[in-house]
C-alpha positions, 0 to 999 in steps of 0.5 A: 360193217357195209361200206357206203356214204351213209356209213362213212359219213356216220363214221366220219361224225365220231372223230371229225370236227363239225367246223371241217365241213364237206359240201357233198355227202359222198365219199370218193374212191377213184377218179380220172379225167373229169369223172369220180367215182364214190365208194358205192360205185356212182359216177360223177362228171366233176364240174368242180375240179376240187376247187379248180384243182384238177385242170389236168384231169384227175389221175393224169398219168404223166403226174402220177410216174412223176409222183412215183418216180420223185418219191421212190428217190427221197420225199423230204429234205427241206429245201432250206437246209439241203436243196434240190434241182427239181424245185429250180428247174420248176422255178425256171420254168414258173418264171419264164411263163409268168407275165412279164419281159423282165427278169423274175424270180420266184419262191415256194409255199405248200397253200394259196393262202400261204402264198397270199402271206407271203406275198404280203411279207415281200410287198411291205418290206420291199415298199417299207409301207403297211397297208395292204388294200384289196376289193370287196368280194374278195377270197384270198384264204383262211388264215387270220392275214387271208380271211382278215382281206377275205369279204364273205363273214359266213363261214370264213370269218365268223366267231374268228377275229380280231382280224389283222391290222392294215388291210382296207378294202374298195369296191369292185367292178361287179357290173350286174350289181355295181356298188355306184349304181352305174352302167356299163361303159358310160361308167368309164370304170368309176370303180377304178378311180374310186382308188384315187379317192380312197387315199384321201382316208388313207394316203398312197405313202402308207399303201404297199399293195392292191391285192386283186383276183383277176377272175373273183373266185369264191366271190361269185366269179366276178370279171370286170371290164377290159379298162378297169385292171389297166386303170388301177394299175397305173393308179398304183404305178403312179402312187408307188404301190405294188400291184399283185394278182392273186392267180391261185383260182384263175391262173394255169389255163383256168380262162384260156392263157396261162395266167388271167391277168394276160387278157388285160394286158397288165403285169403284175409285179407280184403274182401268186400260183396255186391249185392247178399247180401240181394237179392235186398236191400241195404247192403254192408260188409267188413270182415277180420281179426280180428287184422285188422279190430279191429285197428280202433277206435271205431266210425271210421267206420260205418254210419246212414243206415249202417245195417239197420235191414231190410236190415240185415234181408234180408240177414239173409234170403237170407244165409237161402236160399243159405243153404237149396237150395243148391244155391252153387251147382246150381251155379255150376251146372249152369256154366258147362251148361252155359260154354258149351252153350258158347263155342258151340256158339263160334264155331257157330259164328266167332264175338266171340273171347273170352269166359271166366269168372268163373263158372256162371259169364261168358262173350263172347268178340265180335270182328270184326276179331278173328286174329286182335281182334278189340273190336265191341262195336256196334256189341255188342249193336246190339246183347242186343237190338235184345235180348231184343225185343225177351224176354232176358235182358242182359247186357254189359260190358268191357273197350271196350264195346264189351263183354256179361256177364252173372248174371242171377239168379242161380235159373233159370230153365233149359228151362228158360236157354236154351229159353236165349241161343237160342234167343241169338243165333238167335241174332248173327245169325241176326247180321252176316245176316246184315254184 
């Protein structure tokens, strides 16, 4: 049999379940840096970094020795039962980038959402309260706690509950549709005292956590003003509630700085790592303050798989990276060139409504009428098909379905980039062509 998408696919549908479901009908046989190649040999520019991912670059060399080298030594022991250094010198090295002066420490998962569970578990036994609030919007995971304080009902949460108890949600700082009709800065951030007034339905004493995204992720990437997070975290500091980030999409240089939360200035007590991690492989991490994460009894955190050493070495490799690269400053470098390709693709193209985002994580929102702002989901999926016949994989998001966010791998060239945008262009410019 020929091997090529078509025939993978059609291969695929006799023994995968139809719910474990891919965005694009193409199959990947190599990669490397920003670019992927399918089975058939077409290249892709990867706008989308397997879901912010790849911020190293697909195939980084130093990753894939350390792959190599870790796994040739012993692959599985349990760090539970019989431990190892690689997984303490990674949690050296997470503590000490994390935001923060205090001492910290740290624990391993395989996935974001495993990590979210966890870091619930460490808030609520360290407060000895319950309730776990997060905002709308929200993208936390899969799993019954994660999609319970996950927003989006279609696909995440449909058909799967009864969802978990205890959690509760406030609005969000999303200024182009602001949940109180207000604009901003004369709002002075009502979204922020709104937490105040939540505890009239349900009080500060029952609280344990507010859960945030820095950045949202699957939530249409949704960066609120420079007040907002500095205001909820002292709502939460006076109310004796901990406040965690959740940093699996937005954290290793995804805006810029390592870690999002340090464009607001705020620590967290409680912070979750994922993704970019080990460039690929199946790490997860929640890091903070020490007298917070050192209140659980010994063996109420953890897992089988939880910093397996290859992964641990990974990441090992990837912080190598990150520090002779100079990945931060790429990062950085990369979102004032992507924020003014952005905004000049908005004056070009009146289905952009919106551009926001932070640094490199940025996202346009597609609407059928700037004035009314009504979401175009469909104008949306037109665009990323057209995208992907040309050679651009990128991805969608939002509540609506109606926003392009930006993954890319922060190692990408500079002609790399600029090939992206231009076919991106040239998609919008075929959808109003249609119209």
């Amino acid at each position: 049999m020929k091997v090529n998408n078509k025939s993978i696919g059609e291969l695929r549908g006799t023994v995968m379940a139809k719910g474990f479901a891919s965005g694009k009908p193409i199959y990947i046989a190599s990669a490397k840096g920003a670019l992927m190649y399918d089975v058939e040999g077409k290249e892709y520019i990867d706008f989308g970094g397997g879901i912010a991912v790849m911020n190293v670059g697909h195939s980084n060399p130093r990753v894939v020795k350390a792959i190599q080298d870790q796994a040739a030594k012993f692959t599985h022991t349990c760090f539970m039962v019989a431990p190892y250094d690689v997984a303490v010198h990674l949690g050296v090295k997470l503590c000490k980038i994390a935001p923060g002066k205090g001492p910290k420490r740290a624990m391993f998962a395989n996935s974001g959402a495993e990590a979210v569970e966890n870091v619930v578990k460490i808030a609520r036994y360290h407060t000895k309260k319950q309730g776990i609030v997060v905002l709308d919007h929200a993208f936390h995971g899969r799993t019954l706690l994660c999609m319970t304080m996950t927003s989006k009902g279609k696909p995440y949460k449909w058909g799967f509950g009864p969802f978990a108890p205890e959690v509760y949600r406030i609005p969000n700082a999303y200024c182009y549709r602001c949940p109180f009709g207000l604009a901003y800065p004369k709002c002075d951030c009502a979204c922020a005292d709104y937490l105040k007034d939540f505890f009239g339905k349900i009080p500060a004493d029952m609280l344990a956590a507010v859960v945030v995204e820095p950045v949202q992720g699957e939530g249409g990437f949704i960066a609120p003003p420079r007040e907002y997070f500095p205001k909820l975290a002292k709502i939460c500091r006076d109310n004796g509630i901990l406040f965690v980030a959740d940093e699996i999409q937005s954290g290793m240089a995804r805006t810029g700085p390592m870690f999002a939360m340090e464009h607001w200035g705020v620590e967290a007590d409680l912070m979750t790592v994922a993704k970019s991690l080990a460039a690929g492989l199946p790490l997860s991490a929640v890091v903070g303050k020490q007298e917070i994460m050192d209140s659980v009894h010994p063996g109420g955190i953890g897992g089988t798989y939880g910093g397996n050493p290859v992964c641990c070495a990974a990441a090992l490799a990837v912080l190598e990276v990150y520090e002779e690269e100079k990945i931060v400053e790429k990062s950085e470098r990369l979102g004032k060139k992507l924020g003014k390709y952005f905004r000049d693709l908005k004056k070009r193209h009146e289905i952009i409504g919106d551009v926001r985002g932070v640094g490199p994580m940025l996202a346009m929102e597609l609407v059928k009428d700037r004035k009314t702002k009504e979401p175009a989901p469909d104008e949306t999926a037109a665009v990323t098909k057209y995208a992907l016949e040309k050679g651009l994989s990128i991805l969608s998001c939002g509540q609506y379905s109606n926003v392009l966010r930006t993954m890319m791998p922060l190692v990408i060239t500079d002609e790399q980039l600029e090939r992206g945008i231009s076919i991106l262009d040239d998609a919008f410019t075929a959808l109003e062509k249609r119209r």
